[in-house]
C-alpha positions as YAML, in Angstrom:
chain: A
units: angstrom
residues:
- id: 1
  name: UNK
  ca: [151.29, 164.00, 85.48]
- id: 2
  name: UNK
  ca: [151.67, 160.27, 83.76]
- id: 3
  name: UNK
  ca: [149.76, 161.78, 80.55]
- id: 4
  name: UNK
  ca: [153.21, 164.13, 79.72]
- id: 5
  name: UNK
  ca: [155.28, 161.43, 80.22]
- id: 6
  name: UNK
  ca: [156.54, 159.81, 76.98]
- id: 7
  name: UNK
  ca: [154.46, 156.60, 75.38]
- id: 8
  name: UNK
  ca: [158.13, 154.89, 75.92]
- id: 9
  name: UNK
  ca: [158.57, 156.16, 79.60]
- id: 10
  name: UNK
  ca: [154.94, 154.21, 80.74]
- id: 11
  name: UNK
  ca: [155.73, 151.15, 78.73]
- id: 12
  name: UNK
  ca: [158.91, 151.03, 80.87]
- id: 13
  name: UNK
  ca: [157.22, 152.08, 83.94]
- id: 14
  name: UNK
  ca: [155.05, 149.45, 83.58]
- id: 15
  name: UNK
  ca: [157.61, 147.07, 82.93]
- id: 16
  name: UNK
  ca: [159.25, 147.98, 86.29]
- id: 17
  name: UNK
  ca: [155.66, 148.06, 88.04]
- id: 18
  name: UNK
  ca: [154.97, 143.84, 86.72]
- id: 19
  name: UNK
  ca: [159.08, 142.77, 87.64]
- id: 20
  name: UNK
  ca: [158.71, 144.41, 91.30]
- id: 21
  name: UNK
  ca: [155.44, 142.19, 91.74]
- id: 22
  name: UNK
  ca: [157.08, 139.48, 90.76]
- id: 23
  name: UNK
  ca: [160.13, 140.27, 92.95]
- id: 24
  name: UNK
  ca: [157.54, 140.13, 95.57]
- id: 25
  name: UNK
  ca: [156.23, 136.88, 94.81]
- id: 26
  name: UNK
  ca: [159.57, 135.42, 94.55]
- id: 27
  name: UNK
  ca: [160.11, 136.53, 98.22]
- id: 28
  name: UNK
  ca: [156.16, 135.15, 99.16]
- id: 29
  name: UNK
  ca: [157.64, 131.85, 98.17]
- id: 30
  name: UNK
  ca: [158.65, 130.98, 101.72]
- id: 31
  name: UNK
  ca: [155.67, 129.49, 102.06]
- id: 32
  name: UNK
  ca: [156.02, 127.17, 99.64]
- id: 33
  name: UNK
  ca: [159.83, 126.45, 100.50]
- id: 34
  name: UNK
  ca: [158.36, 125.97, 103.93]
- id: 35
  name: UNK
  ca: [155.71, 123.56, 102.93]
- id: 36
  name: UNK
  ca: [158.79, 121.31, 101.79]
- id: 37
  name: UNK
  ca: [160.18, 121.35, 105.11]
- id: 38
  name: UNK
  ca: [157.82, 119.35, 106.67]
- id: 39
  name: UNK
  ca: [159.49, 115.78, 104.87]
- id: 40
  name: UNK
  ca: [163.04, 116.70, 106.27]
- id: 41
  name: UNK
  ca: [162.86, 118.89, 109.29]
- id: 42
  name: UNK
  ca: [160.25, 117.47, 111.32]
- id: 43
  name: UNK
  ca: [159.94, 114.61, 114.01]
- id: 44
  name: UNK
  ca: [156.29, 114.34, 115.15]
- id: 45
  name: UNK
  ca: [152.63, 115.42, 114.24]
- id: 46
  name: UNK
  ca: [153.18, 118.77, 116.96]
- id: 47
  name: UNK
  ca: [156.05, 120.06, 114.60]
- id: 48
  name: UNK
  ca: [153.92, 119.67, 111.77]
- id: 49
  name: UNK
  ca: [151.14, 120.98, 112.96]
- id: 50
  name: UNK
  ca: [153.61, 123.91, 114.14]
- id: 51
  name: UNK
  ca: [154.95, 124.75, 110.59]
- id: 52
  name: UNK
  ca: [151.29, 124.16, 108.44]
- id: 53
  name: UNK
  ca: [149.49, 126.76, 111.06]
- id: 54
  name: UNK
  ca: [152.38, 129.02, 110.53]
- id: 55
  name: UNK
  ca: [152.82, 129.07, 106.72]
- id: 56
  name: UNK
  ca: [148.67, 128.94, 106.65]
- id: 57
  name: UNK
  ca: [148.76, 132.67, 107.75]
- id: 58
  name: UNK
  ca: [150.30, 133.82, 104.43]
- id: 59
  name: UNK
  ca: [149.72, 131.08, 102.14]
- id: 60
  name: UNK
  ca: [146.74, 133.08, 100.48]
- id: 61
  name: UNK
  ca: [149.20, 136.37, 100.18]
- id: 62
  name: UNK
  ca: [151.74, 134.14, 97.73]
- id: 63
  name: UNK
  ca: [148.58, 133.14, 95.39]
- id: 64
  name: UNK
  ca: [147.50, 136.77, 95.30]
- id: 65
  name: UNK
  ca: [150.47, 137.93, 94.19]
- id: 66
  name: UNK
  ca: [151.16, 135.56, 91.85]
- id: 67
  name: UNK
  ca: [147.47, 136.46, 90.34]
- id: 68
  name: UNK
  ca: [148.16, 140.26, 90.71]
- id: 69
  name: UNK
  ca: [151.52, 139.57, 88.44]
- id: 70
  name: UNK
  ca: [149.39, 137.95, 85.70]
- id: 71
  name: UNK
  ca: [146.70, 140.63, 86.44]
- id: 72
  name: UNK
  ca: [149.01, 143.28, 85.61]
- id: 73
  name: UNK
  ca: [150.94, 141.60, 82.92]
- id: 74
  name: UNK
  ca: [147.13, 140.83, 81.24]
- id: 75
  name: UNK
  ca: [146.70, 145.02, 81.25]
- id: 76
  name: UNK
  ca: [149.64, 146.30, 80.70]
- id: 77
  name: UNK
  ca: [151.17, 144.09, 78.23]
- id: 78
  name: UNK
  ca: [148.50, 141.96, 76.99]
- id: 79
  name: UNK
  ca: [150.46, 140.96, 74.09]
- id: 80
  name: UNK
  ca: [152.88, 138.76, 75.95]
- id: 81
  name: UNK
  ca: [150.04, 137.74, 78.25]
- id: 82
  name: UNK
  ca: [148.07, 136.35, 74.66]
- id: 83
  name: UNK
  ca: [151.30, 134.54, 73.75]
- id: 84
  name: UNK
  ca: [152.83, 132.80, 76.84]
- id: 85
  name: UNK
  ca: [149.42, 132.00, 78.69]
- id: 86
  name: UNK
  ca: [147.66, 131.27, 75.28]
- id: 87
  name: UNK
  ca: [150.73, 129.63, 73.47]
- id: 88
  name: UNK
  ca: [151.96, 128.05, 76.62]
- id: 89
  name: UNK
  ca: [149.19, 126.88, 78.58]
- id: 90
  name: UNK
  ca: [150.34, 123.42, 79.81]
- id: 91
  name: UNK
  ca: [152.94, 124.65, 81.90]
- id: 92
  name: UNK
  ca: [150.87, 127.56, 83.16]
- id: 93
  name: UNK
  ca: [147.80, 124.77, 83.59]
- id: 94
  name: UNK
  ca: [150.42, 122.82, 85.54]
- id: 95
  name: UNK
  ca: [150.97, 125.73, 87.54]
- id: 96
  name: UNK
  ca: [147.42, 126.45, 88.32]
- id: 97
  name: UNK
  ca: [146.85, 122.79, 89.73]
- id: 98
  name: UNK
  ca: [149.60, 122.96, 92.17]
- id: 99
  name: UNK
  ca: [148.47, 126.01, 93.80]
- id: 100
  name: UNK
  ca: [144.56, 124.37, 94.27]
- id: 101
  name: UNK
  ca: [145.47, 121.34, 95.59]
- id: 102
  name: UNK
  ca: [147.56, 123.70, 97.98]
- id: 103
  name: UNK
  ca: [144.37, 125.41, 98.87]
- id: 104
  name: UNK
  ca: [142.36, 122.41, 99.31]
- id: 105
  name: UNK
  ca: [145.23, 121.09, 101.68]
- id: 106
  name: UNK
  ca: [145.06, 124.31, 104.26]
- id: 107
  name: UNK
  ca: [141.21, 123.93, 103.95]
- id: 108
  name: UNK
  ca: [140.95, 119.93, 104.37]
- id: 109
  name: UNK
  ca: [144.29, 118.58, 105.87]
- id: 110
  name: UNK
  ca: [142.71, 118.37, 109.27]
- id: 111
  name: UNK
  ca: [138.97, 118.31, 109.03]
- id: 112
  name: UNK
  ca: [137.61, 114.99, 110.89]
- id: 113
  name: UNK
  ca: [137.03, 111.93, 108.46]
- id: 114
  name: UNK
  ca: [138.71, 113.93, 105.19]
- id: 115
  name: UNK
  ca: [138.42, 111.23, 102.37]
- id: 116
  name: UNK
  ca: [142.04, 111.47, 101.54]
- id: 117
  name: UNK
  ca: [144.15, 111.45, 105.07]
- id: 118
  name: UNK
  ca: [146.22, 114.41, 105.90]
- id: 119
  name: UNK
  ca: [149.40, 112.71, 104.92]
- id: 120
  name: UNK
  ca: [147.63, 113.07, 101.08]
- id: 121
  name: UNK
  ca: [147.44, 116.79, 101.95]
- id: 122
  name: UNK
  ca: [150.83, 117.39, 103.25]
- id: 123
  name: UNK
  ca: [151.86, 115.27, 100.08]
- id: 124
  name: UNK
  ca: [149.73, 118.14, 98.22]
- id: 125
  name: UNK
  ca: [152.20, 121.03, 99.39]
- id: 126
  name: UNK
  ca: [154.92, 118.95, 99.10]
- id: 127
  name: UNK
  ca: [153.98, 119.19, 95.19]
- id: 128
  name: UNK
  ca: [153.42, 122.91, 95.72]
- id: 129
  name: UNK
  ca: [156.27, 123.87, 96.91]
- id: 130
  name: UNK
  ca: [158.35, 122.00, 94.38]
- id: 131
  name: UNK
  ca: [157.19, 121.37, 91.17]
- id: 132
  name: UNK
  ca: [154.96, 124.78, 90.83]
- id: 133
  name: UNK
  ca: [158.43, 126.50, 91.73]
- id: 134
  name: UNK
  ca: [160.60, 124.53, 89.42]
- id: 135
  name: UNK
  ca: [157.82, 125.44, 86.71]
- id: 136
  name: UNK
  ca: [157.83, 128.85, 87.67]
- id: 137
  name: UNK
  ca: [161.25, 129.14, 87.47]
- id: 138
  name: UNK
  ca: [161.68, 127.46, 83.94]
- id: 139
  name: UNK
  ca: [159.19, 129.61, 82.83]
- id: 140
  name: UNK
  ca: [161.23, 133.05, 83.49]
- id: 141
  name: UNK
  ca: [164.22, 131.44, 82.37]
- id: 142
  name: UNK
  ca: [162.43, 131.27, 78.36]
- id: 143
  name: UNK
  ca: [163.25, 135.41, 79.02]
- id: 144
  name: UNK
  ca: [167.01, 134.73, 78.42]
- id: 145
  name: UNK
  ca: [166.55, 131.85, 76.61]
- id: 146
  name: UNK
  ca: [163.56, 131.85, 74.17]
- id: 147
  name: UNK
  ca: [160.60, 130.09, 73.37]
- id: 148
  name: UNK
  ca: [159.13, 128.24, 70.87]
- id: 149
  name: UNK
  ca: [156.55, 130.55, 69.22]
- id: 150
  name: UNK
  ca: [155.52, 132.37, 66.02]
- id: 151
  name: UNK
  ca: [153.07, 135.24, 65.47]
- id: 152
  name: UNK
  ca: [151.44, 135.43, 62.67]
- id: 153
  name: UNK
  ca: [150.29, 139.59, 60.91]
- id: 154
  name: UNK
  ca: [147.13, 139.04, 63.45]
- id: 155
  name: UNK
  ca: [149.29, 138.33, 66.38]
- id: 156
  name: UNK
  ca: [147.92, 135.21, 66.37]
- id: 157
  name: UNK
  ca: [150.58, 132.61, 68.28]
- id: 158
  name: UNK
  ca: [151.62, 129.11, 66.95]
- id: 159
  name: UNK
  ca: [153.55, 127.12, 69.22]
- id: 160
  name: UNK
  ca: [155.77, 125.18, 67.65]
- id: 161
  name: UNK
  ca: [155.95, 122.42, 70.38]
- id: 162
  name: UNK
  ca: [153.28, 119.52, 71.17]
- id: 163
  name: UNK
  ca: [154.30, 120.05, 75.58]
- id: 164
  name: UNK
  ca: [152.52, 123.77, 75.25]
- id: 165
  name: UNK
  ca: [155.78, 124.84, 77.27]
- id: 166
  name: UNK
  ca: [157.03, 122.16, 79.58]
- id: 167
  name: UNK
  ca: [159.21, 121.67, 76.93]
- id: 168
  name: UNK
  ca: [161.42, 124.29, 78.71]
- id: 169
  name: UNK
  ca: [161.82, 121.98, 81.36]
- id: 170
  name: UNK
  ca: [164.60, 120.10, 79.31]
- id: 171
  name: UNK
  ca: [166.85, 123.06, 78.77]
- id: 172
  name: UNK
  ca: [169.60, 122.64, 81.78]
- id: 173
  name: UNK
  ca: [169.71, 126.46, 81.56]
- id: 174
  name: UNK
  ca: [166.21, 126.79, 82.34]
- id: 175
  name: UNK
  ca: [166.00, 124.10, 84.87]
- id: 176
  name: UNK
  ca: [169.34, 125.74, 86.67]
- id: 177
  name: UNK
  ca: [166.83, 128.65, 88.01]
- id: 178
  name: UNK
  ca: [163.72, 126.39, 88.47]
- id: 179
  name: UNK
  ca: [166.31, 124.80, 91.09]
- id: 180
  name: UNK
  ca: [167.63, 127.91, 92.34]
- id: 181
  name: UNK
  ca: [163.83, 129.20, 93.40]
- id: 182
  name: UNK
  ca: [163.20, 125.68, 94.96]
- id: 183
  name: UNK
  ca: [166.24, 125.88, 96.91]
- id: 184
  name: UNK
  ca: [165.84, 129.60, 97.57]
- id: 185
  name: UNK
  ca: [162.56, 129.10, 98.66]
- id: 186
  name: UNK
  ca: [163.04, 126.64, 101.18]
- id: 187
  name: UNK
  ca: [165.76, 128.40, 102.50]
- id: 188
  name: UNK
  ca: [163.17, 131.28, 103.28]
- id: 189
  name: UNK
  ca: [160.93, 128.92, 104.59]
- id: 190
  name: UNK
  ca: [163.08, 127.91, 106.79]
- id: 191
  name: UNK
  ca: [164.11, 131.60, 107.72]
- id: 192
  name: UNK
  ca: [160.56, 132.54, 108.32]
- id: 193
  name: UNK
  ca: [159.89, 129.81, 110.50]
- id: 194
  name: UNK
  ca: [162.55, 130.92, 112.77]
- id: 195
  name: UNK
  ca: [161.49, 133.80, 113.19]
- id: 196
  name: UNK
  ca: [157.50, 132.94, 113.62]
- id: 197
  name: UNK
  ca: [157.54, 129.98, 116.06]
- id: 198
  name: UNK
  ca: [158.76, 129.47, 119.35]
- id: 199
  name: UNK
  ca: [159.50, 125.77, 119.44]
- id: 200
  name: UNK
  ca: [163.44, 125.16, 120.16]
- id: 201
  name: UNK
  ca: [163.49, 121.83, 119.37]
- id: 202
  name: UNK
  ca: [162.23, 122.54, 115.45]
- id: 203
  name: UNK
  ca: [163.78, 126.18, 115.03]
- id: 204
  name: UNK
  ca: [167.15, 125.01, 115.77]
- id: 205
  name: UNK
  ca: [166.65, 122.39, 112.87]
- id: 206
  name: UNK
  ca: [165.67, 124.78, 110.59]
- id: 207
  name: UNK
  ca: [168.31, 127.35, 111.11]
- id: 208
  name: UNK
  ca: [170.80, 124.20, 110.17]
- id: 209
  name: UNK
  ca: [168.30, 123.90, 106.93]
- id: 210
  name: UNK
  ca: [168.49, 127.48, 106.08]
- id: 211
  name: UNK
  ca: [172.22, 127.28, 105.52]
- id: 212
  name: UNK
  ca: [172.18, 124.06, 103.90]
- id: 213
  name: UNK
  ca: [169.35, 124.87, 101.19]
- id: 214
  name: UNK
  ca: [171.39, 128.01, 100.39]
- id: 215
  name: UNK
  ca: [174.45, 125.68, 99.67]
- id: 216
  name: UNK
  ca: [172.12, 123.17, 97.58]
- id: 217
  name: UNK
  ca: [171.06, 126.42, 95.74]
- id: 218
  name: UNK
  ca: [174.62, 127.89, 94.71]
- id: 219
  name: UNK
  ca: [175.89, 125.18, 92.08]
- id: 220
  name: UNK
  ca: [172.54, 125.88, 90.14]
- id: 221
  name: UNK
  ca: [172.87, 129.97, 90.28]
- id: 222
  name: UNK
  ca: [176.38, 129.87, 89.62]
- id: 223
  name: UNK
  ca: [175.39, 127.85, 86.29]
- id: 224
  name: UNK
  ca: [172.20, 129.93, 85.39]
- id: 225
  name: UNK
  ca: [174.40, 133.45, 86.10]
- id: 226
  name: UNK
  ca: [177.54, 132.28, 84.08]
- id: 227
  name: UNK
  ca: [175.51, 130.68, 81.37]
- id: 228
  name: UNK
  ca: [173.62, 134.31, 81.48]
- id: 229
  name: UNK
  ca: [176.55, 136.22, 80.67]
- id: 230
  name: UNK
  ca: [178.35, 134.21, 78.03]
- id: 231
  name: UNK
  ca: [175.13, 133.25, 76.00]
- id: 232
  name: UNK
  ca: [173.92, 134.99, 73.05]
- id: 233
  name: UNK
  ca: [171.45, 137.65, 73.72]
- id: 234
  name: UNK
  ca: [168.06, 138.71, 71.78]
- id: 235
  name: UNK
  ca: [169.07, 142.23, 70.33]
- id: 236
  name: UNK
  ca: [166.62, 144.64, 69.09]
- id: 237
  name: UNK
  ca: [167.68, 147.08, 66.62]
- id: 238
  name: UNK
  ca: [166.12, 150.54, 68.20]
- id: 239
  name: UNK
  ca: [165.39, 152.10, 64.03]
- id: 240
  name: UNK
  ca: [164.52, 149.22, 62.45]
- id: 241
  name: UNK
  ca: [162.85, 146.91, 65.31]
- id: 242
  name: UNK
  ca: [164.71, 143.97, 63.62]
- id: 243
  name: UNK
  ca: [165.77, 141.39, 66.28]
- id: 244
  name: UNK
  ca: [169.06, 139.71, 65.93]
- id: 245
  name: UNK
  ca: [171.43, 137.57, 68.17]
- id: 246
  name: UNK
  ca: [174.28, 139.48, 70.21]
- id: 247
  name: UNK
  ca: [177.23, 137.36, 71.56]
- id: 248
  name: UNK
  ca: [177.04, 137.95, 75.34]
- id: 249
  name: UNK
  ca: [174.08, 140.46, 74.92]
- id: 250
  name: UNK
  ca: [172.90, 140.05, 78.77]
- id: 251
  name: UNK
  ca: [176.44, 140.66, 80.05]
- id: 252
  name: UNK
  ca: [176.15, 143.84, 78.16]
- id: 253
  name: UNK
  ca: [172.94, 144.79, 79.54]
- id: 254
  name: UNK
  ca: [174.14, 144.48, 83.12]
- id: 255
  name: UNK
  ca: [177.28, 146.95, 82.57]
- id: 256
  name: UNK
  ca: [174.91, 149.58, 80.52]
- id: 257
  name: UNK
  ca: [172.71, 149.74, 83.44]
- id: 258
  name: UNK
  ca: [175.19, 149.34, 86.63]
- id: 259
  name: UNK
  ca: [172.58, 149.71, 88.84]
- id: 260
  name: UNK
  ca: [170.98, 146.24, 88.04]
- id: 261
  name: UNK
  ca: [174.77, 145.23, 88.21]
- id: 262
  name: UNK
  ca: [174.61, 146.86, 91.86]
- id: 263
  name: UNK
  ca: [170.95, 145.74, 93.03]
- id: 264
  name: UNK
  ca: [172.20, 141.96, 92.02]
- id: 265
  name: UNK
  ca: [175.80, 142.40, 93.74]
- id: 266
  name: UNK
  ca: [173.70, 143.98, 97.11]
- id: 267
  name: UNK
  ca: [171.11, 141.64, 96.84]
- id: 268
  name: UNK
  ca: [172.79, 138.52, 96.87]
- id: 269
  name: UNK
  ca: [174.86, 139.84, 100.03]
- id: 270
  name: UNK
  ca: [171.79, 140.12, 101.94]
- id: 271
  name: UNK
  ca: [170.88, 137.08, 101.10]
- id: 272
  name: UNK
  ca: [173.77, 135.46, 102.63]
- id: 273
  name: UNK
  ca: [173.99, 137.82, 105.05]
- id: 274
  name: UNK
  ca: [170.55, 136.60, 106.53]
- id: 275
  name: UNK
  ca: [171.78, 133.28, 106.41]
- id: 276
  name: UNK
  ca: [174.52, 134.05, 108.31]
- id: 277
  name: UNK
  ca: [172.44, 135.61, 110.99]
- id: 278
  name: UNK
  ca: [169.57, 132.59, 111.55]
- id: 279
  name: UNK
  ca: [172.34, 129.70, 111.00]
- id: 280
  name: UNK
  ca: [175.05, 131.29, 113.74]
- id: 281
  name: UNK
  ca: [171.88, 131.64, 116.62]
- id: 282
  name: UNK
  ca: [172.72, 135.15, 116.87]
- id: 283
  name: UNK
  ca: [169.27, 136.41, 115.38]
- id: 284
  name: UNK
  ca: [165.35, 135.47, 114.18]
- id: 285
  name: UNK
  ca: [165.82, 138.58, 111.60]
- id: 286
  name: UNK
  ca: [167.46, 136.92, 109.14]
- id: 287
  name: UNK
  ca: [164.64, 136.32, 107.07]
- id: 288
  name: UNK
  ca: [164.20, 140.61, 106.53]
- id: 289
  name: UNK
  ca: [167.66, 140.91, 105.45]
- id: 290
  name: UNK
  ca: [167.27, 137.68, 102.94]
- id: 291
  name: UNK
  ca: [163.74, 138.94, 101.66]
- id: 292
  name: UNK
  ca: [165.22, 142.51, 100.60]
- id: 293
  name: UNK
  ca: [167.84, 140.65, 99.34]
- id: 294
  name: UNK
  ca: [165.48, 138.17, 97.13]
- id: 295
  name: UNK
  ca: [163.91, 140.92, 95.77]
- id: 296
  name: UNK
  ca: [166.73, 142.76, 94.79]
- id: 297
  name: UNK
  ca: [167.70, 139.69, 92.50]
- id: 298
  name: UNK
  ca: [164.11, 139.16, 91.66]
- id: 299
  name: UNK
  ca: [163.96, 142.48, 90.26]
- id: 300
  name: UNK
  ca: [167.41, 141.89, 87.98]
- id: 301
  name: UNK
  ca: [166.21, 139.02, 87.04]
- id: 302
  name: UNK
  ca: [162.62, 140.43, 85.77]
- id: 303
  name: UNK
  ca: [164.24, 143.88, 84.44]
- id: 304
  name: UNK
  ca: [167.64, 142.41, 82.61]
- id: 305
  name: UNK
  ca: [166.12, 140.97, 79.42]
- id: 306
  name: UNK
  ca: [163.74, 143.95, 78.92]
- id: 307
  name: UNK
  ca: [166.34, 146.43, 78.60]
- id: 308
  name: UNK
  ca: [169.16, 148.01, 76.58]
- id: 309
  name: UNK
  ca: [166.62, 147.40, 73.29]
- id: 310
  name: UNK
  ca: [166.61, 143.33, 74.71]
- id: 311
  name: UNK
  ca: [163.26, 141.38, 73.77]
- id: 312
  name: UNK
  ca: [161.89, 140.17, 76.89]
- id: 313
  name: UNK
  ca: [159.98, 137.28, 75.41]
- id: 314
  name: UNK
  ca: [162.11, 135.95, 72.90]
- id: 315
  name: UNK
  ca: [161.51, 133.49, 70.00]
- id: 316
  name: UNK
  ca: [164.41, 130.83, 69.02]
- id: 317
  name: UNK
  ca: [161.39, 129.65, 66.00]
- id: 318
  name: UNK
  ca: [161.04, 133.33, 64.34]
- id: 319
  name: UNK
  ca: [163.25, 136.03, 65.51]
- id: 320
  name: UNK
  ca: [161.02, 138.50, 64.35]
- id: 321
  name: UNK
  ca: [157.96, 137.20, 66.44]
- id: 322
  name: UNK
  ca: [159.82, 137.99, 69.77]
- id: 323
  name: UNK
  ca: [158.44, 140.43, 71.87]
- id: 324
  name: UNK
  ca: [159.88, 144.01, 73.71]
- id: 325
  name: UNK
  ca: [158.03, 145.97, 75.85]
- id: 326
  name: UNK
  ca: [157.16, 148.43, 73.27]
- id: 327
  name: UNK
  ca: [155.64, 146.04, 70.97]
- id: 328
  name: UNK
  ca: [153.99, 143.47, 73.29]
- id: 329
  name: UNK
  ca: [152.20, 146.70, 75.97]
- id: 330
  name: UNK
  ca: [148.60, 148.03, 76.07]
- id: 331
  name: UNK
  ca: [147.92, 151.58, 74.62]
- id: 332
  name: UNK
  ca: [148.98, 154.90, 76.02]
- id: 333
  name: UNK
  ca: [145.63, 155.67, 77.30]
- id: 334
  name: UNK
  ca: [145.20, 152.53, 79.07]
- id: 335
  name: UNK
  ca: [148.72, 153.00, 80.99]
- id: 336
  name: UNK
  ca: [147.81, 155.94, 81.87]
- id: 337
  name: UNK
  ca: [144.91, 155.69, 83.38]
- id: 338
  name: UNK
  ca: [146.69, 152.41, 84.90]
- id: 339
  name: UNK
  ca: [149.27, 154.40, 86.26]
- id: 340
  name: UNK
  ca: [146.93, 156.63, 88.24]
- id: 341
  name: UNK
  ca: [145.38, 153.56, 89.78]
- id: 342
  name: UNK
  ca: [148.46, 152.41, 90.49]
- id: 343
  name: UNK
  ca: [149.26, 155.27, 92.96]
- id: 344
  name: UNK
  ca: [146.88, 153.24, 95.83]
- id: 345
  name: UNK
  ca: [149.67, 150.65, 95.47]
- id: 346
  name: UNK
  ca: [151.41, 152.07, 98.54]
- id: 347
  name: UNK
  ca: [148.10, 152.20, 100.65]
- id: 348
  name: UNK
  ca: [147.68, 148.53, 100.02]
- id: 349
  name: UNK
  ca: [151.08, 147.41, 101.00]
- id: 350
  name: UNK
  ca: [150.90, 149.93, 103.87]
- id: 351
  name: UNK
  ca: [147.76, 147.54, 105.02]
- id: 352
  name: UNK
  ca: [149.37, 144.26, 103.93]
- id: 353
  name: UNK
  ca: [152.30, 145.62, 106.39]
- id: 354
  name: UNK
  ca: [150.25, 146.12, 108.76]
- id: 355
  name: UNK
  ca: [148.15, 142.90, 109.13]
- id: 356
  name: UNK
  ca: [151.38, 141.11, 108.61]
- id: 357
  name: UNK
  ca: [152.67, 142.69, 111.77]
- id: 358
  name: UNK
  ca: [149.47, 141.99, 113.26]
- id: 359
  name: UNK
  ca: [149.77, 138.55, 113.06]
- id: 360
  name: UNK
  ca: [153.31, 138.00, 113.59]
- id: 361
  name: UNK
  ca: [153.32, 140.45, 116.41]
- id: 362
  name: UNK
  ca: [153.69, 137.05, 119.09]
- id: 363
  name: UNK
  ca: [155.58, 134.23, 117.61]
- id: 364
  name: UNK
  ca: [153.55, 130.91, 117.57]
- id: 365
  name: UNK
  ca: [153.65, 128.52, 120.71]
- id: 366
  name: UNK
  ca: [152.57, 124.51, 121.09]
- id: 367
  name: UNK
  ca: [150.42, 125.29, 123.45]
- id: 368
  name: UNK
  ca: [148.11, 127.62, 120.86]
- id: 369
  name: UNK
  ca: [148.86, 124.63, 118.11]
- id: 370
  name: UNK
  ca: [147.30, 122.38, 120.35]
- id: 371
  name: UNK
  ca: [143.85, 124.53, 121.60]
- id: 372
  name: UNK
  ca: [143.47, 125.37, 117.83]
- id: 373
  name: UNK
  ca: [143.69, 121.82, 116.73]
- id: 374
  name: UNK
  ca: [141.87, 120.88, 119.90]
- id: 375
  name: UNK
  ca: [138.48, 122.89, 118.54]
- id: 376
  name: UNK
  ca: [138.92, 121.88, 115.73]
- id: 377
  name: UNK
  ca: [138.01, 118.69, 116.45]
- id: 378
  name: UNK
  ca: [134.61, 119.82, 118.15]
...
């Protein structure tokens, strides 16, 4: 089956493969929008306690995906993986730390005598949920915008900046979406809490928060997408393979393939949509409607710059070093026996699904809070 398909059809199926995981993860970031939520929606220790036993069910899914996104970006396009992790590695080391201390704060927040106090935990996912996200979102923002790298005839990468990549962090354009997730995300948060806890007095809080996080979040998108289609694009010339700047390049993109143009369009509409549900009372389902939604944009997001002949890893240092899918992915032998691994994908997210429900299956009370806690002091 995958071994007829064209060398150009896997590289692209790949592509799509690595951008829906990390539409995925983009929706798993509720947990980390939620972590925020504890400095501004919470009144005492129970509500707390309420939102870190919630979020602790699914804080290890977010992590995983995030590691199956580099996992599959490391096979299937180790080029780019080589360039950005290897080139980059401050931000991506930056990264890293946030999501340990995030782990050591669900393991040691509330374990009797903990050196550091649980406020120095909960002051642990506050830096989680924030600065990991505004990272994050800087760092797939250098896929419109460019970063600062050369490769030499060996592929070997010279960055061309002493901040390894948190130089990115000074472009307002790349910033605009850092912002975006953070505010996205704790808009999530908030609309997964609703729907997972049964505590009145904090779940009518947070459906207030979920509309007001996704008004903090609009001035940055409506920057990051207008800046996206007026700036100049990296253009790959399909004969030659020389790269060259296109004047509104991205904007292009989106009208060659209309169905990115659609999936953004739908996606943000569900978005709101779900925020429309939670903040109005009328519903705990909003978060479904803004999670397909996130991942709709996710996925335009992660599949615009790769597209249309568009390098998805650009260079603003040496055009020609910029990378495209074709250039940047792992051998056709390797996708394709990837690709035939890949077909368990749906068995895994049919068990994911299913534990999910599992778990979620009663929403969580004060009373079970307060046993848990209660043992855990024993």
């Amino acid at each position: 089956m995958f071994e007829n398909m064209e060398y150009s059809q896997l590289q692209l199926l790949w592509w799509t493969i690595c951008s829906i995981v990390g539409a995925l993860f983009v929706f798993m970031t509720f947990v980390q929008g939620g972590q925020t939520l504890l400095f501004t929606e919470t009144r005492n220790e129970l509500e707390k306690s309420l939102i870190i036993n919630s979020l602790g069910r699914k804080w290890e899914l977010t992590f995983t995906t995030l590691v199956l996104f580099g996992g599959a970006l490391f096979a299937s396009f180790p080029l780019f993986y080589a360039t950005s992790f290897g080139g980059a590695y401050w931000v991506w080391m930056l990264i890293l730390f946030c999501f340990i201390i995030q782990a050591v704060s669900y393991e040691y927040r509330k374990k009797p005598d903990n050196l550091l106090g649980a406020g120095t935990y909960e002051k642990f996912l506050l830096i989680n949920g924030s600065i990991s996200l505004l990272l994050i979102g800087t760092a797939v923002a250098t896929f419109y915008s460019g970063s600062g790298f050369s490769l030499n005839e060996y592929n070997q990468v010279t960055w061309h900046h002493p901040l390894r990549g948190v130089e990115a962090a000074f472009n307002f354009f790349n910033l605009s979406l850092g912002a975006f997730l953070v505010f996205l995300a704790r808009c999530l948060g908030a609309m997964y809490l609703v729907n997972n806890i049964d505590y009145p007095h904090l779940t009518d809080r947070l459906r207030k928060a979920a509309l007001r996080n996704l008004l903090y979040s609009l001035p940055f998108l409506l920057f990051f997408l207008g800046s996206l289609v007026s700036m100049d694009g990296f253009a790959v010339d399909p004969v030659g393979k020389i790269v060259t700047m296109e004047s509104g390049k991205y904007l292009h993109n989106l009208l060659a393939v209309p169905r990115l143009l659609f999936a953004l369009i739908i996606g943000l509409l569900l978005v709101i949509w779900g925020v429309y549900l939670t903040s109005r009372k009328t519903s705990d389902k909003g978060i479904w409607f803004s999670g397909l939604g996130t991942v709709l944009v996710g996925l335009v997001v992660f599949m615009l710059p790769a597209l249309n002949n568009t390098a998805f890893y650009p260079s603003y240092v040496d055009l020609q070093s910029s990378l495209t899918i074709y250039n940047a992915s792992s051998s056709r032998y390797t996708l394709t026996v990837m690709s035939y691994v890949a077909l368990m994908i749906p068995l895994v997210l049919a068990y994911i699904s299913y534990v999910w429900w599992a778990m979620d299956a009663q929403k969580l009370t004060a009373e079970e809070v307060t046993g848990d806690e209660a043992e855990e002091m024993y």
